[in-house]
C-alpha positions in Angstrom: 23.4 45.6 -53.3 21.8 45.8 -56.8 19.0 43.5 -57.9 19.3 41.1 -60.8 16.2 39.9 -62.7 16.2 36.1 -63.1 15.7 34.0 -66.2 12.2 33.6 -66.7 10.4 31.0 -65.5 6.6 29.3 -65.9 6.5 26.4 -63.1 7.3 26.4 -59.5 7.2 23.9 -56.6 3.8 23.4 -55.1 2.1 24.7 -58.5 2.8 23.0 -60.7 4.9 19.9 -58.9 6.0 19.0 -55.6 9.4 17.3 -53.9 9.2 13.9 -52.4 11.9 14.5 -50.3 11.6 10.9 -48.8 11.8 8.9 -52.1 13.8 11.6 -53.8 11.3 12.1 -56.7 9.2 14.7 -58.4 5.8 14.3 -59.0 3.7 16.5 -61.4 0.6 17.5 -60.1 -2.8 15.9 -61.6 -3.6 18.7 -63.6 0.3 19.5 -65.2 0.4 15.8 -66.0 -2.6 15.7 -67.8 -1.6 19.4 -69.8 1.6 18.0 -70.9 0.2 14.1 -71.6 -2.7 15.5 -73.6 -0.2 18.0 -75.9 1.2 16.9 -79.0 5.2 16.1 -78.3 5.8 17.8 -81.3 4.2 21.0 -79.9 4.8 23.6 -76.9 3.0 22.7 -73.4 3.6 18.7 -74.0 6.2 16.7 -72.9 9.6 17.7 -74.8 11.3 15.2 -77.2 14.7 13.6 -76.6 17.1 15.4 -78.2 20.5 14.1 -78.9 22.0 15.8 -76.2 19.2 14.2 -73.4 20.8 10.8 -74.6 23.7 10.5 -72.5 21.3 12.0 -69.7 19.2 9.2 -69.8 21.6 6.4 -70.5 23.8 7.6 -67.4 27.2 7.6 -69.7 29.3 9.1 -66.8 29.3 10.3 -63.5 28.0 13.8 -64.9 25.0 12.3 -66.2 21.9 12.6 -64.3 17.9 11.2 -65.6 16.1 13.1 -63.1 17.9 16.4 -65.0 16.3 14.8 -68.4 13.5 14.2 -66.7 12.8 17.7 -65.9 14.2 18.7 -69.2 11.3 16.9 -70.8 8.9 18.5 -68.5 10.2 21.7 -69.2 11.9 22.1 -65.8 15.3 22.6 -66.5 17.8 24.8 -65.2 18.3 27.4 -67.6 21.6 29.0 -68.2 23.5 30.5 -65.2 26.6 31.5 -67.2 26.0 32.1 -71.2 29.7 32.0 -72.0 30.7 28.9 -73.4 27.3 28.8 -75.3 28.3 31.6 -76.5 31.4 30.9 -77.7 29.8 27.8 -79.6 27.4 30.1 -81.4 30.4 32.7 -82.0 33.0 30.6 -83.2 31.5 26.8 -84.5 30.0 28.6 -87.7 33.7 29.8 -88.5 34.7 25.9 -88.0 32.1 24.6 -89.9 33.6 27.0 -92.6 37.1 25.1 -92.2 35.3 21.5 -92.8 33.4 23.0 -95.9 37.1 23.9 -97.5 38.1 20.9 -95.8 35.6 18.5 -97.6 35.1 20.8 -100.5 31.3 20.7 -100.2 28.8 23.3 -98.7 26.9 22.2 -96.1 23.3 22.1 -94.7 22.9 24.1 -92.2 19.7 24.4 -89.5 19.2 27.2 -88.6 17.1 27.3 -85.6 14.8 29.0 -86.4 14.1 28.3 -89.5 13.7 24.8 -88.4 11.6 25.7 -84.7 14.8 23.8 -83.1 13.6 20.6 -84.2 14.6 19.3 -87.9 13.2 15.7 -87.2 9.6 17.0 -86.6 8.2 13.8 -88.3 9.7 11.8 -85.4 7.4 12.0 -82.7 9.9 11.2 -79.5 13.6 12.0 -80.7 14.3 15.5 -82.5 16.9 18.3 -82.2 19.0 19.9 -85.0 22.5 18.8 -86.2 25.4 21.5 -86.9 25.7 20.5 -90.6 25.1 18.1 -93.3 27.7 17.2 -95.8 24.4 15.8 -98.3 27.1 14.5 -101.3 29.2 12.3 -98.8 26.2 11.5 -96.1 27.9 12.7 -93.2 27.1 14.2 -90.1 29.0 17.7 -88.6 28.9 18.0 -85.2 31.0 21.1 -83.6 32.6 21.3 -80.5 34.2 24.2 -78.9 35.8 23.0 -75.3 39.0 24.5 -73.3 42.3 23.2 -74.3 42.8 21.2 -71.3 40.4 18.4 -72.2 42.7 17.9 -75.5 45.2 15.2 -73.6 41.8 13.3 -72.1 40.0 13.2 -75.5 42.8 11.8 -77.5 44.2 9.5 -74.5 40.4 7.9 -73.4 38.4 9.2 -76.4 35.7 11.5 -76.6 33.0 12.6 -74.1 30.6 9.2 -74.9 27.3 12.0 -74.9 28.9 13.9 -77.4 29.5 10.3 -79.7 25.8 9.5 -78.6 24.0 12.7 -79.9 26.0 12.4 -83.1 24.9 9.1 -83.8 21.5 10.1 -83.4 21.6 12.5 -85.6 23.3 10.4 -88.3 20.7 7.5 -87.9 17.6 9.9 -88.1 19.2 11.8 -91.6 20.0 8.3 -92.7 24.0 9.1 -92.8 26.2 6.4 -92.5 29.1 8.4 -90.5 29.6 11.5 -88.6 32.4 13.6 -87.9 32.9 15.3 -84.6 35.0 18.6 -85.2 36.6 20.0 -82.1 38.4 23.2 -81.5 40.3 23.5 -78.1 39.9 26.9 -76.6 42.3 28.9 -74.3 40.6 30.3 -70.8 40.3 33.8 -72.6 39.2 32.9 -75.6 35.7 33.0 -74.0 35.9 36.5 -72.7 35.7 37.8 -76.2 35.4 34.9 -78.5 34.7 37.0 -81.6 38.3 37.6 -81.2 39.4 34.5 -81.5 41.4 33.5 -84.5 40.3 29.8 -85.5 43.6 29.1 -87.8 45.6 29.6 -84.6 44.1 27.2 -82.4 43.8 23.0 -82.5 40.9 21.9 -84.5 40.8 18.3 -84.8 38.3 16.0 -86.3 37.1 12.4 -85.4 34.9 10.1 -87.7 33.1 7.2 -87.0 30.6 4.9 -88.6 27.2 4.6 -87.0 26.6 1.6 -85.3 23.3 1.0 -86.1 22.6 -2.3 -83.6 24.0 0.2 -80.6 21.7 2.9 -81.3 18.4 0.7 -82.0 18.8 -0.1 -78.4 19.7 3.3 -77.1 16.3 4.4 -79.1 14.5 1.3 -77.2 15.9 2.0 -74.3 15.2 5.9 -74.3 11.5 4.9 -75.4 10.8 2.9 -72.9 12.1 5.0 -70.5 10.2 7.7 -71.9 7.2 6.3 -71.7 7.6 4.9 -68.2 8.3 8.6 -66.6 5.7 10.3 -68.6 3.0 7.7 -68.2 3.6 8.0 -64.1 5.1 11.8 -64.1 7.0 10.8 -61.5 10.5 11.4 -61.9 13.8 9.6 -61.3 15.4 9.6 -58.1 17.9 12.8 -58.4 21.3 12.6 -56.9 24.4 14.5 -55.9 24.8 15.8 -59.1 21.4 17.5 -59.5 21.7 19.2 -56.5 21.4 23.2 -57.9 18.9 21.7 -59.7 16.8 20.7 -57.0 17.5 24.3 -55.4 16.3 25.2 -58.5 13.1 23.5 -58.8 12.4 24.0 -54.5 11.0 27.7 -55.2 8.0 28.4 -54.8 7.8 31.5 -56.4 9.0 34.2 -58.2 10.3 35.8 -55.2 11.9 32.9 -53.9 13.5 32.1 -57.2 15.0 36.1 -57.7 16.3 35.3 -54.2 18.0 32.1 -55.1 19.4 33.4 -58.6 20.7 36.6 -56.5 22.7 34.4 -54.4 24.0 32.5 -57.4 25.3 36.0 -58.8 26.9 37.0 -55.4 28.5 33.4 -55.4 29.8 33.5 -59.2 27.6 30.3 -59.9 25.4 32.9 -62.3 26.6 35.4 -64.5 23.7 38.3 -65.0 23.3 38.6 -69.0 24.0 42.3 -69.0 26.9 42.0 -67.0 
């Protein structure tokens, strides 16, 4: 059976945390806590900002939602990608939709590139950062781009969209100072993430949704998410996880780099993780 190399990977259990099975908690050890409490948010090795996406993490806006992953997200803990295709059908295909919104509002947009902008364009913001799809700077508005399968069209338009995704745009818009944001969303067949390069943008539903920020809502999302920053990172002891965090707990219950190529191999064999040379 061939081998696959695992994502790389800086912490393990017992080094550099450990699993309080009994309270369902993890606690970073004395001398992690005090690396990432003593570095700059806005730097590497500290605690990580919330970024738009953490938000409906933290605020728990469905049954998906899980703190104890944003926890570890913060800490640098996460999961990291077991299967790159749908991020890499964003990448492929949202700059051709931004594109269609630039005709669309007949205006070029800002775009941040990553890069360019060290994934963080709100570095003056010491706890919330991340970078936005586009900017439309003569009508103040907000792009975010969403590539999802076909099948979640009905949902959307029947209940409205995911409330994370409405959540991280918000953001966004309140830290440019944008009134609005738009959400563009193109719905993707099952094959269209086999080779999305391929995928011709005209011929499938793009649809866009607009709202005004709510600026009372996301004060208190932004005191909430403080608050609750500070209370995990002051302790660095994590939410309880649940159900839902379960591969990550897998995840984070190596020990070492062995254990983790073992785990990651049995992902492959199972389909859960897609080698990135495959």
């Amino acid at each position: 059976m061939m081998i696959y190399k695992p994502p790389k990977r800086f912490f393990y259990n017992e080094s550099e945390y450990v699993l309080d099975n009994d309270n369902q908690v993890l606690v970073l050890k004395p001398h992690f806590h005090k690396k990432l409490s003593e570095t700059p948010s806005t730097q590497f090795g500290g605690f990580r900002k919330m970024t738009g996406s953490a938000l409906g993490d933290i605020l728990e806006v469905s049954q998906y939602s899980s703190e104890f992953a944003a926890f570890a997200r913060i800490c640098g803990l996460s999961l990291p990608v077991l299967d790159r295709k749908y991020v890499n059908a964003g990448q492929i295909i949202e700059p051709k939709i931004l594109e269609l919104v630039e005709v669309a509002l007949n205006e070029k947009l800002q775009r941040f590139n990553a890069v360019d902008y060290q994934y963080d364009y709100f570095k003056e913001n010491k706890l919330f950062g991340g970078l936005p799809d586009g900017y439309a700077k003569e009508k103040n508005l907000i792009i975010e781009i969403k590539t999802t399968n076909e099948k979640n069209k009905a949902n959307w338009e029947t209940y409205g969209l995911p409330l994370g995704y409405l959540k991280q745009a918000q953001l966004y818009a309140y830290l440019i100072g944008a009134p609005a944001f738009s959400i563009v969303a193109i719905f993707l067949k099952d094959q269209d993430y086999l080779d999305p390069a391929k995928v011709n943008v005209h011929k499938r539903y793009v649809s866009n949704y607009t709202y005004h920020v709510n600026e009372n809502q996301v004060k208190d999302d932004l005191n909430y998410c403080e608050a609750w920053y500070k209370r995990y990172t002051t302790a660095g002891i994590s939410p309880k996880w649940k159900s839902i965090d379960a591969d990550l707990l897998e995840y984070l219950k190596c020990k070492n780099l062995d254990e983790w190529s073992n785990l990651y191999n049995k992902w492959v064999e199972e389909g859960k993780a897609v080698p990135e040379n495959e």
